[in-house]
C-alpha positions as CSV (number, residue, x, y, z in Angstrom):
1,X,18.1,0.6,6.9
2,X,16.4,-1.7,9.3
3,X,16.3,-1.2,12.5
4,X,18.7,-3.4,14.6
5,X,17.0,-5.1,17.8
6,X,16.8,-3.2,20.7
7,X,19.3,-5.2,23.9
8,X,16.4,-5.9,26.7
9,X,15.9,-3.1,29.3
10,X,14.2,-2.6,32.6
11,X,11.3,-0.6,32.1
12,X,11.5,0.7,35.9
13,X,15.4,1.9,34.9
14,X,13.8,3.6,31.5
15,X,11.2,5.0,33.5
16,X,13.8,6.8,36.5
17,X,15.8,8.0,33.5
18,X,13.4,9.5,31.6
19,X,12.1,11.2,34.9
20,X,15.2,12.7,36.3
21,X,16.0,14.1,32.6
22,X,12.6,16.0,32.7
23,X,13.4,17.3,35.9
24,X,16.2,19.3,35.0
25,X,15.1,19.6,31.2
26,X,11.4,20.5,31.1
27,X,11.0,24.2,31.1
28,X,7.3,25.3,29.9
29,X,8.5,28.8,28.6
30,X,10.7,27.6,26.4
31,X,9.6,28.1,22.5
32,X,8.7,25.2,20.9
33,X,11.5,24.5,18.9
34,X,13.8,24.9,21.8
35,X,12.2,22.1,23.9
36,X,11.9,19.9,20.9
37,X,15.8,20.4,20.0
38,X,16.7,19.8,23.8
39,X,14.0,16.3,23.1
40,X,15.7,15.3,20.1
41,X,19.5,15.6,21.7
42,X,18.4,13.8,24.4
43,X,17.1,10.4,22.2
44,X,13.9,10.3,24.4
45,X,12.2,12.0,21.3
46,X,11.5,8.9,19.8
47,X,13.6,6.2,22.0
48,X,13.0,3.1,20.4
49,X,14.7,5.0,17.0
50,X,18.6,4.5,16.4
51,X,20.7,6.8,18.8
52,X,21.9,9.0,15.6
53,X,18.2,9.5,14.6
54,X,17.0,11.0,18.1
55,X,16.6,7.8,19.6
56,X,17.8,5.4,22.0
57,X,17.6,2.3,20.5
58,X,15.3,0.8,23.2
59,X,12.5,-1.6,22.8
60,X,9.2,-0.6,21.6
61,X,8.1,-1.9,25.4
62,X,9.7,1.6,26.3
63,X,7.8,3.9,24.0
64,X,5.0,3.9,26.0
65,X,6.9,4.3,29.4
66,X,8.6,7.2,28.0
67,X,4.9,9.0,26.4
68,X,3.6,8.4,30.3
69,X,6.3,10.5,32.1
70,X,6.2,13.0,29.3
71,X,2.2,13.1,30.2
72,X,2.9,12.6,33.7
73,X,4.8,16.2,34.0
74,X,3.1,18.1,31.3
75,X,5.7,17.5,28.9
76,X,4.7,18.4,25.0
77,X,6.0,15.6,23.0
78,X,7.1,15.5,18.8
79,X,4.9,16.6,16.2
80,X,1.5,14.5,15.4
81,X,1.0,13.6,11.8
82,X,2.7,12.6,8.1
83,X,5.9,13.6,9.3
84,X,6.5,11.1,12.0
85,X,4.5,8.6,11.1
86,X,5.2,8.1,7.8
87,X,7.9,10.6,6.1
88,X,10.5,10.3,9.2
89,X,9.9,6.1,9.1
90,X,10.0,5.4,5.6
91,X,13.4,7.8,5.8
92,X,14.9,5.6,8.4
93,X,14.5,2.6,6.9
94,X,15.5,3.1,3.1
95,X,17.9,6.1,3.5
96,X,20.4,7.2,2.2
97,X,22.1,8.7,5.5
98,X,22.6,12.5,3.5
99,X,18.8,12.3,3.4
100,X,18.5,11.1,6.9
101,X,20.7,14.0,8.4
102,X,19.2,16.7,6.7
103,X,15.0,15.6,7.0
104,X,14.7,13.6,10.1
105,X,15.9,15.5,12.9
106,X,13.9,18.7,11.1
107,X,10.8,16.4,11.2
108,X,11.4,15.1,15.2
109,X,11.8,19.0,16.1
110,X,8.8,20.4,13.8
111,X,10.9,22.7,11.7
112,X,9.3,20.3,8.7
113,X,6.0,19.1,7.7
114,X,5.2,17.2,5.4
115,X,2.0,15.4,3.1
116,X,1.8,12.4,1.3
117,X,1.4,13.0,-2.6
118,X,0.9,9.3,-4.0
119,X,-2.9,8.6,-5.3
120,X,-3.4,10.1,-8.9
121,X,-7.2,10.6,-10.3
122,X,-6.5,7.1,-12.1
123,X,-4.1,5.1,-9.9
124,X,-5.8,5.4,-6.6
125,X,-6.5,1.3,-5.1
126,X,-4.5,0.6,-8.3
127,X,-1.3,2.8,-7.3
128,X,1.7,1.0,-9.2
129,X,-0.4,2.3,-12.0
130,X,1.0,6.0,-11.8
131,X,1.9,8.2,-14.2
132,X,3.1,11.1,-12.4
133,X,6.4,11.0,-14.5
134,X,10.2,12.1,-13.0
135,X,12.9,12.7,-15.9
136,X,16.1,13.4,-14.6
137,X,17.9,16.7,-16.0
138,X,21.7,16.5,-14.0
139,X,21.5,16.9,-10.5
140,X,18.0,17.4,-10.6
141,X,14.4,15.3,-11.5
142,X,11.8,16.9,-13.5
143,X,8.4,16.0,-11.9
144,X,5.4,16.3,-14.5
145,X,1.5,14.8,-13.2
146,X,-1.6,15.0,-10.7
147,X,-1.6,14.3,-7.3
148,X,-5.0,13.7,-5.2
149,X,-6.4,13.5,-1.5
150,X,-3.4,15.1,0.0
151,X,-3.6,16.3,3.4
152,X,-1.7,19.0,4.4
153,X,-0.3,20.3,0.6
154,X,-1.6,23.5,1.1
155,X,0.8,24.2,3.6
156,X,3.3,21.2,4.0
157,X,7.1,22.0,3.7
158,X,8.0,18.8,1.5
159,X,5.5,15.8,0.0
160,X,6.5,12.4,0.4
161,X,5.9,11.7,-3.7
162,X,6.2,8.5,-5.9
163,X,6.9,9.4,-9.5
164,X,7.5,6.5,-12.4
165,X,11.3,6.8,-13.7
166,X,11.0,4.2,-16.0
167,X,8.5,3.1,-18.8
168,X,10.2,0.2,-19.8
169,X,9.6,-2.3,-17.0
170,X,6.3,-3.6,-15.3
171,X,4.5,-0.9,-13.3
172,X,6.0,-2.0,-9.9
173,X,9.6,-1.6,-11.0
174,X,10.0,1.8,-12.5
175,X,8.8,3.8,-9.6
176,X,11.0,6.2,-7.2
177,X,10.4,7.8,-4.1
178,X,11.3,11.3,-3.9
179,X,11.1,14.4,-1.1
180,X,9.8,17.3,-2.9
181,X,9.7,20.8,-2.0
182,X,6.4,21.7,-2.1
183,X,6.9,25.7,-1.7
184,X,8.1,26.0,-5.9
185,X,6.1,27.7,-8.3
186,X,5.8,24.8,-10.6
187,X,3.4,23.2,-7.7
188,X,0.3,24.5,-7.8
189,X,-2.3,22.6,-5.0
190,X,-5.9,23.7,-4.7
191,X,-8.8,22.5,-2.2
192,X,-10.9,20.0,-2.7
193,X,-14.8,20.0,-1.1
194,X,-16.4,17.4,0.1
195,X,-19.9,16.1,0.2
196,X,-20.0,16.7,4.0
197,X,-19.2,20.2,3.5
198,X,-15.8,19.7,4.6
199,X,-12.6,20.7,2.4
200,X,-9.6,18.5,4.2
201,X,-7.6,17.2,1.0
202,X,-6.4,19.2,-1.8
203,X,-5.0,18.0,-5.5
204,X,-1.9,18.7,-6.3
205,X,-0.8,19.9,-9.8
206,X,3.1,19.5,-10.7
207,X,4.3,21.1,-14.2
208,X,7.8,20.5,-14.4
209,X,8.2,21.1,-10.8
210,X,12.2,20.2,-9.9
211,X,14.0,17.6,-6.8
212,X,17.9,16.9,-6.4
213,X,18.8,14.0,-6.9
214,X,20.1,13.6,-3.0
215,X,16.1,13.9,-2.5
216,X,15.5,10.5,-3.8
217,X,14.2,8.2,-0.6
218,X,15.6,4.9,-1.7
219,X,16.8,3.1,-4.8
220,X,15.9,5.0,-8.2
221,X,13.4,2.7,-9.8
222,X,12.8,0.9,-6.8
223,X,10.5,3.6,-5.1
224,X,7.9,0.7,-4.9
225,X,9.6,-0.9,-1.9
226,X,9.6,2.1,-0.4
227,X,6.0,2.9,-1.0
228,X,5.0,-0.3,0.8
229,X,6.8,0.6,3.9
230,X,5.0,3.5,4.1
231,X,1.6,2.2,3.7
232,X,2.0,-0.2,6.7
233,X,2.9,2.6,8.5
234,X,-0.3,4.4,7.1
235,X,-2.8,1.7,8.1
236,X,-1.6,2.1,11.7
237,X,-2.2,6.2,11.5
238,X,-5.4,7.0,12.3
239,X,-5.5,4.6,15.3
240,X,-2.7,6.9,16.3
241,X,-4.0,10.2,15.5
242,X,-4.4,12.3,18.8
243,X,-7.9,13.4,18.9
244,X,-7.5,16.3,21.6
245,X,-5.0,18.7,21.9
246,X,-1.6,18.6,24.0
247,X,-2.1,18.9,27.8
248,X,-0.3,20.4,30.4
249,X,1.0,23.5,32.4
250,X,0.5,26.7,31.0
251,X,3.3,28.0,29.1
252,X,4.7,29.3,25.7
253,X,5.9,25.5,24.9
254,X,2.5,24.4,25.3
255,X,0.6,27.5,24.0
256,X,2.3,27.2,20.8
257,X,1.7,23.5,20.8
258,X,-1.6,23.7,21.0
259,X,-1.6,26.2,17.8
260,X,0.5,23.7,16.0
261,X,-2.2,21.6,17.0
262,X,-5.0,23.1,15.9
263,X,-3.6,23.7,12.4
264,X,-2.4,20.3,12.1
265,X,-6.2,18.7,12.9
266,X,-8.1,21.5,11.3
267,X,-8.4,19.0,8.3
268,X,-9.4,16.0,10.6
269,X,-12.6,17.2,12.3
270,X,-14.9,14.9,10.9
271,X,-13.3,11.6,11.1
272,X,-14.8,10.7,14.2
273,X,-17.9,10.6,12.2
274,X,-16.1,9.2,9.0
275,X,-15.6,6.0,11.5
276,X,-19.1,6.0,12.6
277,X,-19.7,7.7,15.8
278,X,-20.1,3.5,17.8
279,X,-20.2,5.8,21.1
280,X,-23.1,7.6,20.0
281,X,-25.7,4.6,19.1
282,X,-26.9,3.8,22.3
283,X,-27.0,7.0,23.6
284,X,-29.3,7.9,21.1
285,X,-31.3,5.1,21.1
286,X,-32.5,5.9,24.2
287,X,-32.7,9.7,23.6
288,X,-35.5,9.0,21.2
289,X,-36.8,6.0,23.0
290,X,-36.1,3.4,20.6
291,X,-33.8,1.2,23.0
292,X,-36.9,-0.9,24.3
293,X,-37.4,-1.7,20.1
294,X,-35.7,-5.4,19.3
295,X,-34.8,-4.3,16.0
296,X,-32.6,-1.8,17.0
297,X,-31.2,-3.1,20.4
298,X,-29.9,-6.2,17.8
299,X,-28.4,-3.3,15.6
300,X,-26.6,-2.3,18.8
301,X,-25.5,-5.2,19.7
302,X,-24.2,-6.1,16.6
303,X,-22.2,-2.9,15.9
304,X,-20.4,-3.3,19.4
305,X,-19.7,-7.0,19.1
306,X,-18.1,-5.6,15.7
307,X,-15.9,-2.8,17.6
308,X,-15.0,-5.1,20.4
309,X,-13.0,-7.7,18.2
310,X,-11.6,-4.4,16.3
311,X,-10.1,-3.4,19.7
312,X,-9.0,-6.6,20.3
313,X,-7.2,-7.6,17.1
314,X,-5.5,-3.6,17.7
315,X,-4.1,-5.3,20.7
316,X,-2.5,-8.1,19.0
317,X,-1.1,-5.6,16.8
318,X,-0.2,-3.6,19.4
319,X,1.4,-6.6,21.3
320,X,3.4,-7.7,18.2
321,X,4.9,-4.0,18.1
322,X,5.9,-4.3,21.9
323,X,7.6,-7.3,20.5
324,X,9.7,-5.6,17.9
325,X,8.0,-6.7,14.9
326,X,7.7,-4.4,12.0
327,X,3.7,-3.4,10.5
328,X,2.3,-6.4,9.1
329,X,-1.0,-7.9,7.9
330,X,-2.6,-7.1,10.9
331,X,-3.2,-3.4,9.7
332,X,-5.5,-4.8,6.7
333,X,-7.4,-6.7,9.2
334,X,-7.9,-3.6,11.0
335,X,-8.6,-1.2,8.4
336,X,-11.1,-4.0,6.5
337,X,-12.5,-3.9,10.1
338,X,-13.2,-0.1,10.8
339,X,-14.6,-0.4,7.4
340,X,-17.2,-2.6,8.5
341,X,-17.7,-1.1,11.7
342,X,-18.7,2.1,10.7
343,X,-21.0,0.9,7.9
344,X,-22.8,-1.1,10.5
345,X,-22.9,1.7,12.9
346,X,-24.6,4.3,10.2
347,X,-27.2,1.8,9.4
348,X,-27.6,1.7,13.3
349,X,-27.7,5.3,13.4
350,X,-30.3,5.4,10.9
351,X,-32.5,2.8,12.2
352,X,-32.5,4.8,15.2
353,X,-32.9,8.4,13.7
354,X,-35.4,7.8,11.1
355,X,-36.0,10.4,8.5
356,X,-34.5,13.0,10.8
357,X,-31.0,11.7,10.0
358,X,-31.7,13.5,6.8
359,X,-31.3,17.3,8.3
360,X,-28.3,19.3,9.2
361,X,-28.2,22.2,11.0
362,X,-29.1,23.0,14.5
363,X,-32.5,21.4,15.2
364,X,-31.1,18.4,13.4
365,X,-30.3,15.4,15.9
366,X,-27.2,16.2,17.5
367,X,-26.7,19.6,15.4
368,X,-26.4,17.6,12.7
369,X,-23.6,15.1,13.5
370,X,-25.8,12.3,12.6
371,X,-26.5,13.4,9.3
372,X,-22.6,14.0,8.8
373,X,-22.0,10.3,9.8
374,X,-23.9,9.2,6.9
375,X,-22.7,11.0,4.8
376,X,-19.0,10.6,6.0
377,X,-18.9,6.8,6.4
378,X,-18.4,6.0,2.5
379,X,-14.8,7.5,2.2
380,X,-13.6,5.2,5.4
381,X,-13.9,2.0,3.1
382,X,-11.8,3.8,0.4
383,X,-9.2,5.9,1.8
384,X,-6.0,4.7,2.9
385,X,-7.0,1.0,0.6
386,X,-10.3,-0.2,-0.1
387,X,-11.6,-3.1,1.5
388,X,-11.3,-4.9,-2.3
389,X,-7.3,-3.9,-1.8
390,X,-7.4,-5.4,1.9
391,X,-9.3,-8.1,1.0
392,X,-6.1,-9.1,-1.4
393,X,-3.6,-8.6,1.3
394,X,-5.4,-10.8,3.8
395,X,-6.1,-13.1,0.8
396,X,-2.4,-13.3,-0.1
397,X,-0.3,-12.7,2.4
398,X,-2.4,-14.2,5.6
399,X,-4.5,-17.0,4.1
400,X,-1.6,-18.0,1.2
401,X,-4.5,-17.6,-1.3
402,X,-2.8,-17.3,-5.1
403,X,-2.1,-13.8,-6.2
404,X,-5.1,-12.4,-7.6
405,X,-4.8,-12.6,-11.2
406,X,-3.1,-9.8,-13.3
407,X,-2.9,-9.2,-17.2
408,X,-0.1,-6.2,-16.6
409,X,2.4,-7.4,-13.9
410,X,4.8,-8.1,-16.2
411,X,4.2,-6.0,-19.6
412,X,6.3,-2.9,-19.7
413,X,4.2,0.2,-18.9
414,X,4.1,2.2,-21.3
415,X,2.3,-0.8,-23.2
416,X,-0.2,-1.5,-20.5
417,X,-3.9,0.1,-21.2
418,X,-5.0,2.9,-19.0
419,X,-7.9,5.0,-18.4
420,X,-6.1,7.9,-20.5
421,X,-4.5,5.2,-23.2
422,X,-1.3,3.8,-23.5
């Protein structure tokens, strides 16, 4: 379902609206899910969503008008994460309205989390390649396959999972979309740890794990129209990802906020340094005396020439948004970008740290946090697309490059070679 244009609205009117309902709304000792249930009736959940969907159907322009007043009064807002910004989206747009009813408003108010169970250990950049497989039994699907770098699964409500339904057709045309309970016996999800010492994904391991049919997001065999929806959405997530918890008054809304908060991050905690900690370069470069070295000050000034046009390509994006257009190219360009940023800044960071960049621990520069950049930075130019896969999409669809060559776009799956055979 796309979403019809929002009429043109005063942003002063939205603004006195949204004001005088938090006046006689807003109560801080309310439980969490009460306030976000009173948020959600009220359509200035998520306003520029379709009035049945706890919306308004205003213009992106009023999104932002609508987050300042909530700010403004100490006001918690929805739920940060997979859930709203990809599960509820993708939802909205593809349906059906059963699906919609049941998920969506569950999602605004929190009662739902969710993760995102699409990469497999061989379809990762390559995803139409899957072979998690869904066989449908009556009412229900069978799911059968592997699942990896999922967020969240170990304790997510429902995964936002792609599964192939048919064998018989080219890779991008026998794919579904499916929400799957993730609380079932036949799911069995266990932690993954990281080079940085971190665990924040899990792999997820489905043995005939069971959906109903009324879970399918979409078209059956058309799950790949679907997946693409989401992914836009996915390139705009981490630029959208709060980095500090909910503010406000003191209360049980916002205490319990704050814990949602907490557990919802917990995983996140070293992608500042995933994206290359740019604040931190010339601070340190002075700390250990090396900003009088021209080497380094070039470094520097290269790195933050590099974030500067990031930030302002984000703008344009952000602009076109205000504007009502849906994600488009722009998030490759942004997500090759970051790529490039943070490689630039660890090279900076180790120009300026030396051999010391090597240690961890407390007499380690900056407890260590250095040494977790450089050892963080890799996965930024891999997850979410690598910058080969970003490459295509500015290739193809900004540039009108041809399609990058493919021997398997159209030859049925089942006889296309993969890593585990045919």
């Amino acid at each position: 379902m796309a979403l019809p244009p929002a009429e043109p609205v005063s942003l002063d009117e939205v603004r006195r609206e949204v004001a005088q309902w938090l006046e006689t709304s807003w109560d801080p000792e309310l439980s969490l899910l009460e306030w976000r249930t009173r948020l959600a009736d009220s359509g200035w959940a998520c306003p520029t969503w379709p009035r049945d969907w706890c919306g308004r159907g205003l213009p992106q322009t009023a999104a932002g008008v609508v987050a300042e007043e909530l700010q403004r009064i100490g006001a918690v807002g929805v739920p940060d994460g997979v859930g709203m910004m990809l599960a509820a989206p993708t939802i909205l747009e593809h349906g059906p309205d059963d699906l919609r009813r049941r998920l969506v408003r569950a999602t605004v108010t929190g009662e739902l989390t969710w993760c995102q169970l699409f990469s497999e250990p061989g379809a990762g950049s390559d995803l139409a390649g899957l072979t998690t497989r869904a066989d449908r039994d009556g009412d229900e699907w069978i799911l059968n396959g592997q699942k990896v770098w999922n967020t969240s699964a170990h304790h997510a409500d429902l995964g936002l999972l792609l599964a192939r339904t048919r064998w018989d057709v080219p890779k991008h045309r026998g794919i579904t979309c499916f929400a799957v309970e993730m609380r079932q016996p036949a799911i069995d999800v266990r932690p993954l740890r990281q080079m940085n010492g971190h665990a924040s994904f899990n792999e997820v391991f489905l043995q005939d794990a069971r959906v109903p049919v009324s879970n399918v997001i979409g078209a059956v065999d058309d799950g790949w129209a679907v997946a693409l929806t989401t992914l836009a959405h996915e390139r705009r997530l981490a630029a959208h990802r709060r980095t500090s918890a909910p503010g406000g008054a003191a209360g049980r809304t916002l205490q319990e906020a704050t814990a949602e908060f907490a557990l919802a991050n917990a995983a996140y905690s070293w992608y500042p340094q995933r994206a290359g900690r740019v604040d931190l370069v010339i601070e340190r470069a002075v700390a250990v005396g090396r900003d009088v070295d021209p080497v380094v000050r070039q470094e520097i000034a290269r790195v933050l020439s590099l974030a500067s046009a990031a930030q302002w390509t984000a703008q344009r994006a952000a602009a076109a948004r205000l504007l009502g257009r849906p994600p488009g190219p722009e998030g490759s360009l942004g997500k090759l970008a970051a790529s490039n940023i943070a490689r630039a800044a660890a090279r900076t960071h180790s120009l300026i740290a030396g051999s010391s960049g090597l240690l961890s621990g407390a007499d380690a520069p900056l407890a260590g946090t250095i040494t977790e950049v450089l050892i963080s930075v890799p996965a930024v130019s891999i997850a979410g697309g690598t910058d080969e896969i970003q490459r295509n999409i500015i290739g193809e669809r900004v540039l009108g490059l041809p399609r990058e060559p493919a021997l398997d776009r159209d030859v049925p799956f089942r006889d296309v070679v993969r890593n585990a055979g045919r």
